[in-house]
One Martini backbone bead per residue (centre of mass of N, CA, C, O) as a GRO file, in nm:
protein
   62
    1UNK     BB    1   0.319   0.723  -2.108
    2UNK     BB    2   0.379   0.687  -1.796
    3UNK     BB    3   0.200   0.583  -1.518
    4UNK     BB    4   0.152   0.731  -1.216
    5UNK     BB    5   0.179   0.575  -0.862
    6UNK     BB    6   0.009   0.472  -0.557
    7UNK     BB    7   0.061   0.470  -0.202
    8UNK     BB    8  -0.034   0.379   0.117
    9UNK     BB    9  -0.034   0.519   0.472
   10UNK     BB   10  -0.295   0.537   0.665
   11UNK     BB   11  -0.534   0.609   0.480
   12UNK     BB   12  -0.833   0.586   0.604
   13UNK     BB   13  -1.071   0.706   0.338
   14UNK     BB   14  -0.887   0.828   0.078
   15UNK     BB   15  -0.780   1.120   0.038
   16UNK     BB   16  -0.511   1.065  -0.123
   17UNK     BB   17  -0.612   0.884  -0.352
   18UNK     BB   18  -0.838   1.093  -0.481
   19UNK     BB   19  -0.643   1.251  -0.545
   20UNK     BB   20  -0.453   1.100  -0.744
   21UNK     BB   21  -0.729   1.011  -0.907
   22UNK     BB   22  -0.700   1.316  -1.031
   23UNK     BB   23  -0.437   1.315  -1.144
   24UNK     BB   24  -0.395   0.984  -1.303
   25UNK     BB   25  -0.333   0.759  -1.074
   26UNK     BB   26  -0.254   0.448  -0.959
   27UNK     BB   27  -0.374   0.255  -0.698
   28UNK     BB   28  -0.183   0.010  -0.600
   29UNK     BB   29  -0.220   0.065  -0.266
   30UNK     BB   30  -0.342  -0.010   0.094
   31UNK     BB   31  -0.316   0.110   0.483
   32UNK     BB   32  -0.589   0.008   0.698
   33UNK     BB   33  -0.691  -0.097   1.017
   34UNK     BB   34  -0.976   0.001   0.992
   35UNK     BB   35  -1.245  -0.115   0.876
   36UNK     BB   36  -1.423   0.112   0.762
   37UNK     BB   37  -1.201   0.198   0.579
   38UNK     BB   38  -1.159  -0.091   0.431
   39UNK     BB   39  -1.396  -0.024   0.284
   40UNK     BB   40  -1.404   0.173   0.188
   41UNK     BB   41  -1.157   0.154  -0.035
   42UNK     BB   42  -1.250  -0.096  -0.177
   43UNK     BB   43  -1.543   0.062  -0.288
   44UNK     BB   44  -1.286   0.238  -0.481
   45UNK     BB   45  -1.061   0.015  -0.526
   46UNK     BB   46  -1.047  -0.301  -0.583
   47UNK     BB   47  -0.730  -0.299  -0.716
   48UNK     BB   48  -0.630  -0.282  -0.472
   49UNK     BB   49  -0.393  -0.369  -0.215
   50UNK     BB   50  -0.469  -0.466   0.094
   51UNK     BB   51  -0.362  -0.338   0.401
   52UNK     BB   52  -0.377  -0.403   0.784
   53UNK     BB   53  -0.022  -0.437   0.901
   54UNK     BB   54   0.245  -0.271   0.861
   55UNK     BB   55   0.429  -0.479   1.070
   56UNK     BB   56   0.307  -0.744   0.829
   57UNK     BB   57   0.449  -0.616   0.562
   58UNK     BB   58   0.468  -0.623   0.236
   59UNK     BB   59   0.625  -0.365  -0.055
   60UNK     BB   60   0.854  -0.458  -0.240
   61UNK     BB   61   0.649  -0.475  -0.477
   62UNK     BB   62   0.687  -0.134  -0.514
   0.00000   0.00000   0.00000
């Protein structure tokens, strides 16, 4: 079975991404300009890739 993907926007501190990762999905990206929440994002997730400015992103490739 296909594991099944989320990416998040506006992400904040990973509310969501860690609600995913209890559902046993993988964390594909996330958004979110506040550096303090990408420090959290990157130190749970650092296999997803981080954007920092959702106006100036590219998501085509998910």
């Amino acid at each position: 079975m296909r594991k099944l993907t989320h990416g998040s926007l506006f992400s904040g501190i990973g509310g969501f991404d860690l609600a995913a990762d209890w559902m046993g999905w993988e964390n594909k990206f996330h958004c979110e300009w506040n550096e303090f929440g990408q420090k959290v994002l990157h130190h749970y997730w650092p296999e997803a890739e981080c954007f920092t400015d959702i106006t100036k992103s590219d998501f085509t490739k998910y």
